[in-house]
VMD Tcl script that draws the C-alpha trace (Angstrom):
set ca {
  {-69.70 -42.40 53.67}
  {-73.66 -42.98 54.54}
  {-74.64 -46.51 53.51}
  {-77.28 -45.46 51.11}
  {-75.13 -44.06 48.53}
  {-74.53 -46.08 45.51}
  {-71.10 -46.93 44.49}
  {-71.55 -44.49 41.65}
  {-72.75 -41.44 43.58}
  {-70.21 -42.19 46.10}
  {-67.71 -42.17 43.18}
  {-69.20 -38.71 42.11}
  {-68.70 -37.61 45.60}
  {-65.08 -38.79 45.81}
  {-64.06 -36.91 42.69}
  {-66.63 -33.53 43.43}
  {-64.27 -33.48 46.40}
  {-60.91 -33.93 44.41}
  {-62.09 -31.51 41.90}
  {-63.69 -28.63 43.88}
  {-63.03 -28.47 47.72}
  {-59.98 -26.52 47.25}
  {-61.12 -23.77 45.31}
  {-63.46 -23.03 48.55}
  {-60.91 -24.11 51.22}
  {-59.13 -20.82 53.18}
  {-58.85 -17.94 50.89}
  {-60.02 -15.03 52.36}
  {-62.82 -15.79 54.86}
  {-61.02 -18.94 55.93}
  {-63.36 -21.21 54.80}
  {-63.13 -24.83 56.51}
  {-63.20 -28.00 55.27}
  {-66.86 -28.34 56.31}
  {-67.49 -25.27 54.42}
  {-65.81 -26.19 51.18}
  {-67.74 -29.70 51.55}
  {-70.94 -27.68 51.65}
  {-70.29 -25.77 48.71}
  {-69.16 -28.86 46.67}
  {-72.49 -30.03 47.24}
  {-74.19 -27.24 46.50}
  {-72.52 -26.39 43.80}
  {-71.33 -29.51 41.90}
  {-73.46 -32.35 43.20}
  {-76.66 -30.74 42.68}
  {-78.64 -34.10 41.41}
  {-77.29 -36.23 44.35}
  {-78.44 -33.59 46.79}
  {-82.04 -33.41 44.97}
  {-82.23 -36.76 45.75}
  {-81.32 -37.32 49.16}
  {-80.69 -33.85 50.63}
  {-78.26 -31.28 51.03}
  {-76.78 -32.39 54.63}
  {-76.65 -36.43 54.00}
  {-74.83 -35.18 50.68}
  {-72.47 -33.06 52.38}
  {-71.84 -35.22 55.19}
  {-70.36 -37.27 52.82}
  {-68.01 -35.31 51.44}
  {-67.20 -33.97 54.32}
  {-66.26 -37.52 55.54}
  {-64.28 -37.69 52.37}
  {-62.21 -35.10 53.22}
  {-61.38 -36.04 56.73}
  {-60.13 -39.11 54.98}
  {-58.45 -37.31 52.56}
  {-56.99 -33.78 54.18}
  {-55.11 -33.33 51.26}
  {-57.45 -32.89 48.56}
  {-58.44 -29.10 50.38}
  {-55.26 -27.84 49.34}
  {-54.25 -28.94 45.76}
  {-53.42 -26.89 43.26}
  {-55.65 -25.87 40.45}
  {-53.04 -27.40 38.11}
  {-53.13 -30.37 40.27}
  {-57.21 -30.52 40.14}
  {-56.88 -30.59 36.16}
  {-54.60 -33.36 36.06}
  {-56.19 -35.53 37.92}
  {-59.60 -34.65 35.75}
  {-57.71 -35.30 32.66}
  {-56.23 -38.33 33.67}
  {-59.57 -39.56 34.64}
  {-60.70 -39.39 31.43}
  {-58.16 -40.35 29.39}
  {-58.93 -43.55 31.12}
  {-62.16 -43.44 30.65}
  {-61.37 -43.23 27.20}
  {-58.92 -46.49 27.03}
  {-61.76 -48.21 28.84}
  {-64.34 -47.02 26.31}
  {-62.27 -48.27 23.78}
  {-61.39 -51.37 24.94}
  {-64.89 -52.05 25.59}
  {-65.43 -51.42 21.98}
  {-62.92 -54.12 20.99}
  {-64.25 -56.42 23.54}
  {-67.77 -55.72 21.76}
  {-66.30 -56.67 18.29}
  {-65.06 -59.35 19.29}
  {-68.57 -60.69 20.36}
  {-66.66 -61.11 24.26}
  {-69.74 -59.12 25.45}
  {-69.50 -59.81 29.07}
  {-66.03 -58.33 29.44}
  {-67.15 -55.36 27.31}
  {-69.86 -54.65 30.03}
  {-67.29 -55.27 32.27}
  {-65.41 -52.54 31.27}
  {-67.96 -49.76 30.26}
  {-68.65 -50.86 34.37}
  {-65.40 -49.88 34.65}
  {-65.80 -46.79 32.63}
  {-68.78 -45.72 34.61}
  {-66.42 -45.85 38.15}
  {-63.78 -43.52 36.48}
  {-65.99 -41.07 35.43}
  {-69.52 -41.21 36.73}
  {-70.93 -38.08 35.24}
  {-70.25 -39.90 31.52}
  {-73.49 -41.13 30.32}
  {-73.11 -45.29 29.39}
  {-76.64 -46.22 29.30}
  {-76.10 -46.25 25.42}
  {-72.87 -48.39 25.81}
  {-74.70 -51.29 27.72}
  {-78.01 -50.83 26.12}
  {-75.75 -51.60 22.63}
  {-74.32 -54.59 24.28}
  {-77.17 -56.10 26.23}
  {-78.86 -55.97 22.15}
  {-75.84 -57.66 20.82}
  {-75.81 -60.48 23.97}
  {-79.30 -60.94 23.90}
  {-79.47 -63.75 21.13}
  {-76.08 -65.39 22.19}
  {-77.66 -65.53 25.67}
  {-80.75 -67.19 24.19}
  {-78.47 -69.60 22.44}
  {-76.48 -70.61 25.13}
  {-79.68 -70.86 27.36}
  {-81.25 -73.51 24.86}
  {-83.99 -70.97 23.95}
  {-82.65 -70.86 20.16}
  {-81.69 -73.70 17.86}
}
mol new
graphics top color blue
foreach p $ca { graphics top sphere $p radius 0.5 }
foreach p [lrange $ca 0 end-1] q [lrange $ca 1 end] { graphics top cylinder $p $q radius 0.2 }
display resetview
């Protein structure tokens, strides 16, 4: 994949690809896979391609799916397993990033809302780490010998 993707968008590309290239694989017109990888980013990675173009953006997952041949033909019910598995662990990360935020252990919390974000990138977690970057602050201070 193109160096100037972000481990995040390149996440969103791996699971746009996983999700959606083989609903536009074959079928009738015999759609290839750089055809289905077009469509994917047309279709379903519509921000990434606003911000660095349609072809880098396709190119991509195109690439992906060389890598990954057999992602073009898996079954819908296959497609929605693997979604819902994602984010069940998303879920059990989110949630153990909740305990690890009770707990006042706020750098493995961020760790694992980090986590979180890999698993499922099109989840919003500003709000997790903005919580938790509030809650460190003052220990941080403390621990830097700004508070007494």
């Amino acid at each position: 994949m193109p160096a100037e993707f972000t481990p995040v968008e390149r996440k969103l590309i791996e699971y746009a690809a996983a999700d959606y290239a083989a609903q536009y694989y074959g079928g009738p017109f015999a759609f290839g896979a750089d055809d289905a990888a077009r469509y994917v980013a047309e279709g379903h990675l519509r921000t990434l391609v606003s911000a660095h173009g349609l072809s880098p953006v396709a190119a991509a997952v195109v690439e992906h799916l060389h890598q990954h041949p057999e992602l073009l033909t898996l079954s819908k019910a296959d497609r929605e397993r693997g979604a819902q598995l994602r984010a069940e662990k998303w879920q059990r990360l989110i949630t153990a990033a909740g305990r690890a935020f009770q707990a006042a252990d706020f750098e493995h919390a961020r760790r694992l809302v980090d986590d979180a974000e890999m698993i499922d990138p099109c989840r919003n977690v500003d709000g997790y780490r903005r919580k938790i970057d509030e809650a460190a602050a003052p220990v941080l201070a403390v621990v830097a010998g700004g508070e007494r």
